[in-house]
CHARMM-style PDB file with segment names, atoms N, HN, CA, C and O in Angstrom:
ATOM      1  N   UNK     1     -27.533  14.698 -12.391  1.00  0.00      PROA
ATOM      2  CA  UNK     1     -27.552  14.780 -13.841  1.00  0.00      PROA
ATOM      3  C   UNK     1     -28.570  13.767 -14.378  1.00  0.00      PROA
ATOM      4  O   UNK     1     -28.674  12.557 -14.178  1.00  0.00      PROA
ATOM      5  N   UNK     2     -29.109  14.405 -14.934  1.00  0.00      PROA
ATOM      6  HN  UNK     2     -29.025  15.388 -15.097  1.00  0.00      PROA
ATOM      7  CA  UNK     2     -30.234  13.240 -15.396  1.00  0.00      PROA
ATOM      8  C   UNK     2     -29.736  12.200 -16.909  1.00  0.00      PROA
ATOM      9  O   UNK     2     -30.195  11.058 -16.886  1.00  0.00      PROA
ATOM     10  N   UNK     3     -29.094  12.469 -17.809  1.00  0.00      PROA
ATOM     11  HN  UNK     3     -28.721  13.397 -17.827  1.00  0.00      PROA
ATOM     12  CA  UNK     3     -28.665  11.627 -18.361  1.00  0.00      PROA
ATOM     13  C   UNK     3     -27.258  10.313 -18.160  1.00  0.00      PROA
ATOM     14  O   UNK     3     -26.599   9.598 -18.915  1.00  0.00      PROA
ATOM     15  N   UNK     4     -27.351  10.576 -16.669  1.00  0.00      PROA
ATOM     16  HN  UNK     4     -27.887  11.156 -16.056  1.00  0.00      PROA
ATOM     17  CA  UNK     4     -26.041   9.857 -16.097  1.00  0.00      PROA
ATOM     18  C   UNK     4     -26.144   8.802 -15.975  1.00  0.00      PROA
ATOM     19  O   UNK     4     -27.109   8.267 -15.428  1.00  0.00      PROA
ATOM     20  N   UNK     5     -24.955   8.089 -16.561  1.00  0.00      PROA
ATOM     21  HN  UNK     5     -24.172   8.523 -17.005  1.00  0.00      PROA
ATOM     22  CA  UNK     5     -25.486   6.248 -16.829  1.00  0.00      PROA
ATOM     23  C   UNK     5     -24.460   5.830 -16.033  1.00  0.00      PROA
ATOM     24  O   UNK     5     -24.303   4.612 -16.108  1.00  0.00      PROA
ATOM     25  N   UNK     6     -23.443   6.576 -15.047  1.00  0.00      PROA
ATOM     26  HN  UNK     6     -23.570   7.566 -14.986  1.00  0.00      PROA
ATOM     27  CA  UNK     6     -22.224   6.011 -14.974  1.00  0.00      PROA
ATOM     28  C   UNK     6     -22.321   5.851 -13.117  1.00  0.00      PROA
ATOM     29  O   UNK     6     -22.285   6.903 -12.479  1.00  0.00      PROA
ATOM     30  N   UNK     7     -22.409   4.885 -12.564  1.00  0.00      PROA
ATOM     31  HN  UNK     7     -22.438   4.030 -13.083  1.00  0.00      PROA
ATOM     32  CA  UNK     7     -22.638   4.894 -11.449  1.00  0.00      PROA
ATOM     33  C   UNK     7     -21.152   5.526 -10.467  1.00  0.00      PROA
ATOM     34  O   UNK     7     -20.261   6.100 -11.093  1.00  0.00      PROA
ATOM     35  N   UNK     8     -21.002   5.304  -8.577  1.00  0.00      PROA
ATOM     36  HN  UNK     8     -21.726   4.838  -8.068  1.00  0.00      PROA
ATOM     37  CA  UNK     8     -20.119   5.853  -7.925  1.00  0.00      PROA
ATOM     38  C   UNK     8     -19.017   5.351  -8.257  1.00  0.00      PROA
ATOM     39  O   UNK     8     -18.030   5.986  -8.626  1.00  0.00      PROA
ATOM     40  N   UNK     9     -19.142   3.789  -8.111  1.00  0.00      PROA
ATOM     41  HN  UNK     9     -19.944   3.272  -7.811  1.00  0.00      PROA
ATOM     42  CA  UNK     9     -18.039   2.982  -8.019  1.00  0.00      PROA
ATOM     43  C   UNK     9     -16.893   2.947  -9.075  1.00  0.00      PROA
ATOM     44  O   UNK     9     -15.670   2.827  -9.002  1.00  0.00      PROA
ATOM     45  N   UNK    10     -18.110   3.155 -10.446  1.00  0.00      PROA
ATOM     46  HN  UNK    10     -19.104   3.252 -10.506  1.00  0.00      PROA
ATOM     47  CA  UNK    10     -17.613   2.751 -11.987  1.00  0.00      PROA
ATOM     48  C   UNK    10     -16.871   3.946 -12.009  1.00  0.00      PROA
ATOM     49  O   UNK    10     -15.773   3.828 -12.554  1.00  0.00      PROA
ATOM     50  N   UNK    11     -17.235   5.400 -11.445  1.00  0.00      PROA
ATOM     51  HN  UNK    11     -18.126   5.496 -11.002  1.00  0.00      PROA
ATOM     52  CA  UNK    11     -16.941   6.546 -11.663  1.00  0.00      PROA
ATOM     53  C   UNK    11     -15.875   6.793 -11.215  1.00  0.00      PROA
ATOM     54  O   UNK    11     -15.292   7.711 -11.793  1.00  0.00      PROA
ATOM     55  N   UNK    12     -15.233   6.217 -10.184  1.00  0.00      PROA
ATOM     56  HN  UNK    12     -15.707   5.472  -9.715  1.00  0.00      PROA
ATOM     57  CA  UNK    12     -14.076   6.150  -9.273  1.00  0.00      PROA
ATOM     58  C   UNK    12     -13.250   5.677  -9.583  1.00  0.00      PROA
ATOM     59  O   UNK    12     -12.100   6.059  -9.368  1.00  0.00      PROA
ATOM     60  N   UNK    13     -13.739   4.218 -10.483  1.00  0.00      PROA
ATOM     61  HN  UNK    13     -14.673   3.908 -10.659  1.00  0.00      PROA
ATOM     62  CA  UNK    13     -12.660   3.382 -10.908  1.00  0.00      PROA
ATOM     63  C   UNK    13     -12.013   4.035 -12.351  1.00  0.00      PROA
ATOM     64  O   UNK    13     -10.837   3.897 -12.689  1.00  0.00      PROA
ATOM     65  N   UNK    14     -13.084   4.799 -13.143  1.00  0.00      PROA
ATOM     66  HN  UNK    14     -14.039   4.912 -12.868  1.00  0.00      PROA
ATOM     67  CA  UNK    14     -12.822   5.480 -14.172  1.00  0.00      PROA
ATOM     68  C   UNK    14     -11.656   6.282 -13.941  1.00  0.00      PROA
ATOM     69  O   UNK    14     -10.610   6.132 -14.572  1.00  0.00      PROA
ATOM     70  N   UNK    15     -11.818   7.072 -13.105  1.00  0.00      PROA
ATOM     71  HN  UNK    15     -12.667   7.195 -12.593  1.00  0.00      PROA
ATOM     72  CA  UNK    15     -10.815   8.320 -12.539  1.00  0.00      PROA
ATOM     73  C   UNK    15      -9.548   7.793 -12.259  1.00  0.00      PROA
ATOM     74  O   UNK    15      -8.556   8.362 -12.713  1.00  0.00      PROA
ATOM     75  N   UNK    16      -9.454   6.884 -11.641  1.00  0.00      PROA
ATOM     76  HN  UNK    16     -10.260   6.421 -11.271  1.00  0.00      PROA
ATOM     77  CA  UNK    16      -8.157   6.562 -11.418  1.00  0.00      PROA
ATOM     78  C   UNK    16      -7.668   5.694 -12.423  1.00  0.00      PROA
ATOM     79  O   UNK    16      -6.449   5.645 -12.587  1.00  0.00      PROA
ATOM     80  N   UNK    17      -8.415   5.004 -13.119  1.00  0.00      PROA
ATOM     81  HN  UNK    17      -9.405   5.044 -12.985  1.00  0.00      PROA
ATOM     82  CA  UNK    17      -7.494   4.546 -14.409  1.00  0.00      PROA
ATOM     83  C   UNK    17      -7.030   5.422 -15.449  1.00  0.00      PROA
ATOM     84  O   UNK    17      -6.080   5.321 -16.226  1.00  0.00      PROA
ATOM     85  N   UNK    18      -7.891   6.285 -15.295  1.00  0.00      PROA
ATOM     86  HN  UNK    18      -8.662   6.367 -14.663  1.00  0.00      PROA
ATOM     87  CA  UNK    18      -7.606   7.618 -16.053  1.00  0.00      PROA
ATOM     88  C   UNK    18      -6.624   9.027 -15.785  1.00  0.00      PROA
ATOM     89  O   UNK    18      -6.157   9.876 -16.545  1.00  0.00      PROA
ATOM     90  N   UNK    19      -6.575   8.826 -14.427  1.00  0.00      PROA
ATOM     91  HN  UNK    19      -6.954   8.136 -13.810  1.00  0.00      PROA
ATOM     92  CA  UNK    19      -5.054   9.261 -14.219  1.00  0.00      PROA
ATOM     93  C   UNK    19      -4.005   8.578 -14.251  1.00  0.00      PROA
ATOM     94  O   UNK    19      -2.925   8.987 -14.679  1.00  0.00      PROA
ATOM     95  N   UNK    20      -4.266   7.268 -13.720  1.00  0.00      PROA
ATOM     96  HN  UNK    20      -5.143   6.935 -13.372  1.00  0.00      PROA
ATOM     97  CA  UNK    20      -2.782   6.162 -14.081  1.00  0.00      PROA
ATOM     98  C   UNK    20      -2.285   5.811 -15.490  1.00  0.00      PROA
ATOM     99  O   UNK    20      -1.262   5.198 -15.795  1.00  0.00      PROA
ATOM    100  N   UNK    21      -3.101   6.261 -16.172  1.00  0.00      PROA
ATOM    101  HN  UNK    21      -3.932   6.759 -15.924  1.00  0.00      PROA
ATOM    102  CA  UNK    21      -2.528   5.957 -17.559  1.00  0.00      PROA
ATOM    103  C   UNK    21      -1.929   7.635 -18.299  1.00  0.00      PROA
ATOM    104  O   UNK    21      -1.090   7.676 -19.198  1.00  0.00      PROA
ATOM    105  N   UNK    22      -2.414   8.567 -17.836  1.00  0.00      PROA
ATOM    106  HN  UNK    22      -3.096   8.534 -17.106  1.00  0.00      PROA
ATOM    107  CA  UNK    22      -2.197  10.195 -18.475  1.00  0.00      PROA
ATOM    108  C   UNK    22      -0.630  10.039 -17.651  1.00  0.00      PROA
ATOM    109  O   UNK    22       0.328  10.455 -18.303  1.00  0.00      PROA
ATOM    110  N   UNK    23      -0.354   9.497 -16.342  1.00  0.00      PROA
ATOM    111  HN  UNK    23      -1.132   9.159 -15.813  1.00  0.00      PROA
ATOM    112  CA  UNK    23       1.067   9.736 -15.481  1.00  0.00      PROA
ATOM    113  C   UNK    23       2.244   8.854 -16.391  1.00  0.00      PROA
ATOM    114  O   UNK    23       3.464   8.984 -16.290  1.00  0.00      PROA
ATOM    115  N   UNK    24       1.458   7.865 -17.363  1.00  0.00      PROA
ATOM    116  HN  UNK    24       0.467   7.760 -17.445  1.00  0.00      PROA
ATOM    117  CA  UNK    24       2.023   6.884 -17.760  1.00  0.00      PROA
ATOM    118  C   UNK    24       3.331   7.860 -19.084  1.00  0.00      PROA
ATOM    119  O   UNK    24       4.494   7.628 -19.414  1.00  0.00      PROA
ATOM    120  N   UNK    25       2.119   9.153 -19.551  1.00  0.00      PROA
ATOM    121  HN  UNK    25       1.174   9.341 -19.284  1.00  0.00      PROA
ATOM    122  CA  UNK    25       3.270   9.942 -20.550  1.00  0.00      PROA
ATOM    123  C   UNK    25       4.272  10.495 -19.533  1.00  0.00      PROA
ATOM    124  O   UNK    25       5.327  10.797 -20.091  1.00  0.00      PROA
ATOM    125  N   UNK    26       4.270  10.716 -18.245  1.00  0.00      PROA
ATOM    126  HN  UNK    26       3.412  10.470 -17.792  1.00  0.00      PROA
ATOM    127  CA  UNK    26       5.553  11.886 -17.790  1.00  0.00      PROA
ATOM    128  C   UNK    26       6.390  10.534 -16.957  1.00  0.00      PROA
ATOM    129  O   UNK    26       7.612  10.682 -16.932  1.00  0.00      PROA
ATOM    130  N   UNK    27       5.944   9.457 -16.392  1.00  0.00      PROA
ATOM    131  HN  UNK    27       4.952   9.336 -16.412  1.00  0.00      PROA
ATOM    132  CA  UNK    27       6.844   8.473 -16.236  1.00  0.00      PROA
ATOM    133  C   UNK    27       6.898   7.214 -16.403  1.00  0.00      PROA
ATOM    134  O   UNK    27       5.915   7.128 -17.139  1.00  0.00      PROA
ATOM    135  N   UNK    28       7.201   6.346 -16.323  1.00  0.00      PROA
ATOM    136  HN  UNK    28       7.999   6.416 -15.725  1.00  0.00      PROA
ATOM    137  CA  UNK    28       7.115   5.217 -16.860  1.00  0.00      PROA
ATOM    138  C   UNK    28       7.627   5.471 -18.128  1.00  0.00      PROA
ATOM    139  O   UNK    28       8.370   6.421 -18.376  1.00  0.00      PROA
ATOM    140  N   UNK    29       7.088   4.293 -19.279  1.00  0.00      PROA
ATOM    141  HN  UNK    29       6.485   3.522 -19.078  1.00  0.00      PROA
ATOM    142  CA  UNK    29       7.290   3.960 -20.776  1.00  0.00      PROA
ATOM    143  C   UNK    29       7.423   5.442 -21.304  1.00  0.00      PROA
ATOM    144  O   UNK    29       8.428   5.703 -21.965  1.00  0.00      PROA
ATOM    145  N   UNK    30       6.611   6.309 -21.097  1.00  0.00      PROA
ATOM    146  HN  UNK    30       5.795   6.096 -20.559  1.00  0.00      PROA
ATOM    147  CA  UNK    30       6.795   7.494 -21.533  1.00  0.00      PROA
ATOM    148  C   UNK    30       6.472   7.629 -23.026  1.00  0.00      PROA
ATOM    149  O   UNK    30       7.133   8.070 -23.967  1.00  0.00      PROA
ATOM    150  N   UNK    31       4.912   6.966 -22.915  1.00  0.00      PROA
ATOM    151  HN  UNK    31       4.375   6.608 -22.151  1.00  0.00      PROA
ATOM    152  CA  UNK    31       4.385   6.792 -24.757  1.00  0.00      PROA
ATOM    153  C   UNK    31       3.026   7.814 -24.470  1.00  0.00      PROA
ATOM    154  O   UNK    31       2.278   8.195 -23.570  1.00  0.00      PROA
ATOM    155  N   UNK    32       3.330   7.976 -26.112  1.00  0.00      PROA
ATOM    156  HN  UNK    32       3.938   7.667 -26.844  1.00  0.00      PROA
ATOM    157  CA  UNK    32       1.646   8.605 -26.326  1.00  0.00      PROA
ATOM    158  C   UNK    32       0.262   8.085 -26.052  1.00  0.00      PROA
ATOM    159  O   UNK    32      -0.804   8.681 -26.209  1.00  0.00      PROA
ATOM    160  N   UNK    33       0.507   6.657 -25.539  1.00  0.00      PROA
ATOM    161  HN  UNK    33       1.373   6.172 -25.411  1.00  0.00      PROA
ATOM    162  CA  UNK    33      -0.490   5.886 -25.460  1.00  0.00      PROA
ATOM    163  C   UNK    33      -1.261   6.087 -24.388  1.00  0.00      PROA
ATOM    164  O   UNK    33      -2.447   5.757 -24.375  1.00  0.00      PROA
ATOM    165  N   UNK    34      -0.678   6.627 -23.424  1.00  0.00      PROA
ATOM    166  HN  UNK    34       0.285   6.894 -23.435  1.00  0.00      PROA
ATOM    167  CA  UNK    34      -1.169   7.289 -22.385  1.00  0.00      PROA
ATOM    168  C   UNK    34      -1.932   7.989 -22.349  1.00  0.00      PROA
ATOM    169  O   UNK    34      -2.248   8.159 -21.172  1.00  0.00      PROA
ATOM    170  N   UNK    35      -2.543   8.625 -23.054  1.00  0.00      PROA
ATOM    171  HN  UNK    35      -2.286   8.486 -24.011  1.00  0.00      PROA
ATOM    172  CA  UNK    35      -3.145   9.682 -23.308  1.00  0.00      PROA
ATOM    173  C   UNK    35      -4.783   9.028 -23.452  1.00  0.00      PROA
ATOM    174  O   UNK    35      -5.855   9.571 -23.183  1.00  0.00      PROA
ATOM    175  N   UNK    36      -4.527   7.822 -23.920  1.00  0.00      PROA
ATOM    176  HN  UNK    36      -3.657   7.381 -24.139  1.00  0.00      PROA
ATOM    177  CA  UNK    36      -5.922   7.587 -23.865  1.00  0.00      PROA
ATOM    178  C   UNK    36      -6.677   7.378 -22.653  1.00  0.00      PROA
ATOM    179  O   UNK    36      -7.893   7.276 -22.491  1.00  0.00      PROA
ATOM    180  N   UNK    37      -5.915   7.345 -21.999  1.00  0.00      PROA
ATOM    181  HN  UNK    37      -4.927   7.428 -22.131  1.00  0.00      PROA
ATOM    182  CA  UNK    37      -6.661   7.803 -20.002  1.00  0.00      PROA
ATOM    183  C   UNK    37      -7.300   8.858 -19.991  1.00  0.00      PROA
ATOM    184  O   UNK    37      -7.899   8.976 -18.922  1.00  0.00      PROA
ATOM    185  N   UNK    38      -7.569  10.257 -21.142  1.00  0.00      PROA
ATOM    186  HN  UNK    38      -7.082  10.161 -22.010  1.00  0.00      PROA
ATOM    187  CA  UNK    38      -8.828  11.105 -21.169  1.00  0.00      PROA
ATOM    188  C   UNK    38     -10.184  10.623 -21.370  1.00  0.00      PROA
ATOM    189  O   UNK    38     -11.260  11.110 -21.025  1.00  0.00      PROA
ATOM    190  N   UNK    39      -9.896   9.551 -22.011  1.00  0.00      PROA
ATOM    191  HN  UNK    39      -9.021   9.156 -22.291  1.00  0.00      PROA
ATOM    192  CA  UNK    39     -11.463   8.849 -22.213  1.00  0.00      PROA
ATOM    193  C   UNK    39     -11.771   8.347 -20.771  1.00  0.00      PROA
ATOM    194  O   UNK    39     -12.740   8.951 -20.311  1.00  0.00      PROA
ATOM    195  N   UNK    40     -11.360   7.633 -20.107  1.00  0.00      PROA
ATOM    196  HN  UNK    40     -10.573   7.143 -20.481  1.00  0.00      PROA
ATOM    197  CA  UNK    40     -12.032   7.215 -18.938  1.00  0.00      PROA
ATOM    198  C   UNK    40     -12.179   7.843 -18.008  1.00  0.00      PROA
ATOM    199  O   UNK    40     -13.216   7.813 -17.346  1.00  0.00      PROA
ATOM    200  N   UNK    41     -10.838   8.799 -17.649  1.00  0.00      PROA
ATOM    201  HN  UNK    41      -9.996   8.824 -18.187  1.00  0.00      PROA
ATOM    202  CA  UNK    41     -10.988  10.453 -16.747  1.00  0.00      PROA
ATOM    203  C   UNK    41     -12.105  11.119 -16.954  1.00  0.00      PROA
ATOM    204  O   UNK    41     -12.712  11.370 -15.913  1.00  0.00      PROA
ATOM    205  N   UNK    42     -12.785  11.644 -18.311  1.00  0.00      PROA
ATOM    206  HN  UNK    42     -12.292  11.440 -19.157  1.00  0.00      PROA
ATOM    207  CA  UNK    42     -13.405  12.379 -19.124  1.00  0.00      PROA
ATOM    208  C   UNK    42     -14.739  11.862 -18.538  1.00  0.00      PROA
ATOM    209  O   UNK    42     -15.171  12.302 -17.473  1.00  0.00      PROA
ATOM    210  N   UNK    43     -15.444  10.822 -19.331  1.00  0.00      PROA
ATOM    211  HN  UNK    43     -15.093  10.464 -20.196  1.00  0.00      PROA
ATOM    212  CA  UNK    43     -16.365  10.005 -18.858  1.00  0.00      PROA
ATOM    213  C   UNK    43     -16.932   9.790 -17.558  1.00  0.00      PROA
ATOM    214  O   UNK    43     -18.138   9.635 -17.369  1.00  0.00      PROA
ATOM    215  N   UNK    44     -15.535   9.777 -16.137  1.00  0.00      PROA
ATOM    216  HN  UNK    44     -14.555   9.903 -16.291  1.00  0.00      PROA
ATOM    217  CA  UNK    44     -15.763   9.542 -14.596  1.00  0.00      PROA
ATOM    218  C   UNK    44     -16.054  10.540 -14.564  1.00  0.00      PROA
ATOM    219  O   UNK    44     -17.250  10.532 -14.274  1.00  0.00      PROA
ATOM    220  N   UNK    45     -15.595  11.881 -14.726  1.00  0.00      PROA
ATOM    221  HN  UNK    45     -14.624  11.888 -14.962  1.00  0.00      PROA
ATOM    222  CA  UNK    45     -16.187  12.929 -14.542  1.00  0.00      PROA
ATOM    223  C   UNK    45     -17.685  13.746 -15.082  1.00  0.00      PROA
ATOM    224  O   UNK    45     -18.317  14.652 -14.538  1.00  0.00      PROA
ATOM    225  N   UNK    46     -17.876  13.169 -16.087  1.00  0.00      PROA
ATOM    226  HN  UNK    46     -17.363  12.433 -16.529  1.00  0.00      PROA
ATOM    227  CA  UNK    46     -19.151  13.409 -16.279  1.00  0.00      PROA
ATOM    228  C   UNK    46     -20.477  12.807 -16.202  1.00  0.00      PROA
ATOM    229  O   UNK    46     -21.648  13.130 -16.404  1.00  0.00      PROA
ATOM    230  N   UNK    47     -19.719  11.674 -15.778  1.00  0.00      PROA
ATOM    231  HN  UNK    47     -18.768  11.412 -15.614  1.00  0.00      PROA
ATOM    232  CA  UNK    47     -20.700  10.732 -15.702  1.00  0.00      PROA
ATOM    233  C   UNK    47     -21.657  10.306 -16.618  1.00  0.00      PROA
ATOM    234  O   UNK    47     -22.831   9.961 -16.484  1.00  0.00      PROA
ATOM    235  N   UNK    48     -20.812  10.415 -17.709  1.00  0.00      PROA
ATOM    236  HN  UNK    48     -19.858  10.696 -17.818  1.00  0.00      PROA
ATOM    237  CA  UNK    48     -21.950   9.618 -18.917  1.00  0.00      PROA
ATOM    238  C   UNK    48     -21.111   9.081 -19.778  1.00  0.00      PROA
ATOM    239  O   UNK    48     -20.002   9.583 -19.960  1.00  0.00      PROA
ATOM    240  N   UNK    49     -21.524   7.986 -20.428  1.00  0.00      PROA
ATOM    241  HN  UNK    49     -22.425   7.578 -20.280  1.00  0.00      PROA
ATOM    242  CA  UNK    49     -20.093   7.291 -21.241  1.00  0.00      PROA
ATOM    243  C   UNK    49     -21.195   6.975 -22.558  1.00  0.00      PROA
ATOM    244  O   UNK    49     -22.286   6.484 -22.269  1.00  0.00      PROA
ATOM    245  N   UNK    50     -20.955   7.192 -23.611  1.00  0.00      PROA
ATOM    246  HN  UNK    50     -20.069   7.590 -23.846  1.00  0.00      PROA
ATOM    247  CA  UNK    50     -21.491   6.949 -24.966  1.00  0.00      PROA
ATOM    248  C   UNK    50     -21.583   5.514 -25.432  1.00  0.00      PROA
ATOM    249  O   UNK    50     -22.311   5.143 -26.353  1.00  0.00      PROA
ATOM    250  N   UNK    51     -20.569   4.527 -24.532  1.00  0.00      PROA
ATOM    251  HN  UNK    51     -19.977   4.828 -23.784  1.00  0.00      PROA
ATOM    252  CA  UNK    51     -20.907   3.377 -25.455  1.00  0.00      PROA
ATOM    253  C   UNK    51     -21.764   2.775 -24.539  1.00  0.00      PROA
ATOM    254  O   UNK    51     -22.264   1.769 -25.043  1.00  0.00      PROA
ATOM    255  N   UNK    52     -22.276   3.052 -22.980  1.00  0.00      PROA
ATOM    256  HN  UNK    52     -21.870   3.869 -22.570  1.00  0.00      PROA
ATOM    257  CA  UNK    52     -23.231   2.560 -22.116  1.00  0.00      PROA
ATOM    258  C   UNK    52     -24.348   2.745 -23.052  1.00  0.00      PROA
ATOM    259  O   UNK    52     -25.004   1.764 -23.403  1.00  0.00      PROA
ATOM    260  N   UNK    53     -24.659   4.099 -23.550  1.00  0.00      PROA
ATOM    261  HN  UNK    53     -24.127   4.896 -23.266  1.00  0.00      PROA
ATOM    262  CA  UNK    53     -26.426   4.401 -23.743  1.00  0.00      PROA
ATOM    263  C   UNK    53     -25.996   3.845 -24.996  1.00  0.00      PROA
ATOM    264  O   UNK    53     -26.839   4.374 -25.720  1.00  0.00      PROA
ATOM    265  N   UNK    54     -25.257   3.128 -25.801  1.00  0.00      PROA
ATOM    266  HN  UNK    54     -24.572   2.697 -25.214  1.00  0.00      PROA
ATOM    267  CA  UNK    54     -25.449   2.406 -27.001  1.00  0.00      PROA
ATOM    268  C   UNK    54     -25.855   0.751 -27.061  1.00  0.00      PROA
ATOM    269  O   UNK    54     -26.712   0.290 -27.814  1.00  0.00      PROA
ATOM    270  N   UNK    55     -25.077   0.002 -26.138  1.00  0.00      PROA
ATOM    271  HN  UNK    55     -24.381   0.377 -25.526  1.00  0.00      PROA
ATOM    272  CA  UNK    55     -25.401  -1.088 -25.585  1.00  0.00      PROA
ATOM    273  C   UNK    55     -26.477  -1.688 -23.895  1.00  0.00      PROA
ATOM    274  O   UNK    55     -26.547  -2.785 -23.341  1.00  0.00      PROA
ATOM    275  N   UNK    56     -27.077  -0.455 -23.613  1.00  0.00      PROA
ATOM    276  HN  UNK    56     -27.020   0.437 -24.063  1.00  0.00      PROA
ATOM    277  CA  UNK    56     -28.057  -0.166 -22.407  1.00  0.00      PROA
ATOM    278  C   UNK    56     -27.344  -0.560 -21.557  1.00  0.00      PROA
ATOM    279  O   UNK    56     -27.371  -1.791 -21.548  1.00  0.00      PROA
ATOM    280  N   UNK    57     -26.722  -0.170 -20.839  1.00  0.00      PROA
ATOM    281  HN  UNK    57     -26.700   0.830 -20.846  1.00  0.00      PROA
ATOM    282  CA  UNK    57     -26.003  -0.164 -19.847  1.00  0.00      PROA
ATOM    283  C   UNK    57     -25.993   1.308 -18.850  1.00  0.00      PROA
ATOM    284  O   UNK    57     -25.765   2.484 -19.135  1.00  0.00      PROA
ATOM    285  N   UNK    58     -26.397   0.533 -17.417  1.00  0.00      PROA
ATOM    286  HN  UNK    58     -26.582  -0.422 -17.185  1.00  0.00      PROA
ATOM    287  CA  UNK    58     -26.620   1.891 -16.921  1.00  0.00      PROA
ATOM    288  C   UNK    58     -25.791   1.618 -15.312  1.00  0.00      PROA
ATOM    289  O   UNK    58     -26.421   0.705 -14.779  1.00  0.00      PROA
ATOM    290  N   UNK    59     -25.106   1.888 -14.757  1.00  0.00      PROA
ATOM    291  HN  UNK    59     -24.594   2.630 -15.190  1.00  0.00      PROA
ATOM    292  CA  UNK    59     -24.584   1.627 -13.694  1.00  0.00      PROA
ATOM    293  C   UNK    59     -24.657   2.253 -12.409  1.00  0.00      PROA
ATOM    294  O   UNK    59     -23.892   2.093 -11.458  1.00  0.00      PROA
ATOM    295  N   UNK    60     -25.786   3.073 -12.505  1.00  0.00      PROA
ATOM    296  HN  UNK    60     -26.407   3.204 -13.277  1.00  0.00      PROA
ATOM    297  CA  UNK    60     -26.320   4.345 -11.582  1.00  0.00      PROA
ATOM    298  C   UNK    60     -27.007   3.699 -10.802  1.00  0.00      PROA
ATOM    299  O   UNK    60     -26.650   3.938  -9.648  1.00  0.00      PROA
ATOM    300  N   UNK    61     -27.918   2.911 -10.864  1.00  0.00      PROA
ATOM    301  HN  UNK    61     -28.207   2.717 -11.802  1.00  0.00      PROA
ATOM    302  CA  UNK    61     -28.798   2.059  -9.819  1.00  0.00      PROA
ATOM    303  C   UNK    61     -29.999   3.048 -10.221  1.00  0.00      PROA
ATOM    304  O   UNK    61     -31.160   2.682 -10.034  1.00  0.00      PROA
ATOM    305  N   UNK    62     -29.727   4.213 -10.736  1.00  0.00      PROA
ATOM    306  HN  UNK    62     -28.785   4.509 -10.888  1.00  0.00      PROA
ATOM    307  CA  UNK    62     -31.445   4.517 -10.623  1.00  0.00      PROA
ATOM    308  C   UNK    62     -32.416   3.999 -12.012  1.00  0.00      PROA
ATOM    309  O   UNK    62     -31.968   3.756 -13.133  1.00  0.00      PROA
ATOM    310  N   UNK    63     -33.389   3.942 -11.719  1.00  0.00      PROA
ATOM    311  HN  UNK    63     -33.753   4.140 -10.809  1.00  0.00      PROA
ATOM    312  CA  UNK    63     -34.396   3.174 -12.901  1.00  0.00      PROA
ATOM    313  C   UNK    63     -34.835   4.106 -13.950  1.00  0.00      PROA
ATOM    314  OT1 UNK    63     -35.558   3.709 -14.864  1.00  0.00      PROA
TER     315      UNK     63
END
């Protein structure tokens, strides 16, 4: 993808915070707050995050 700012590692770590917090509505506390784990799920998966290309941040390694 050529506009991809989101490198492997960041992308990985995205994903799984982003499912640990969506599991957070069916157990645990069992709040809506959970839900905001689509943003970082969302993002790992596409590999582009909006507030990187706002503050230049690129975590891909490529130049």
């Amino acid at each position: 993808m050529a506009n991809a700012n989101i490198g492997n590692a960041d992308r990985i770590a995205r994903i799984i915070l982003g499912v640990v917090l969506i599991a957070l509505v069916f157990v645990g506390p069992k709040t809506a707050w959970g839900w905001i784990g689509l943003v970082p799920l969302l993002t790992g998966l596409v590999r582009w995050c909006p507030l990187y290309r706002l503050i230049g941040v690129n975590t891909c390694g490529k130049a």
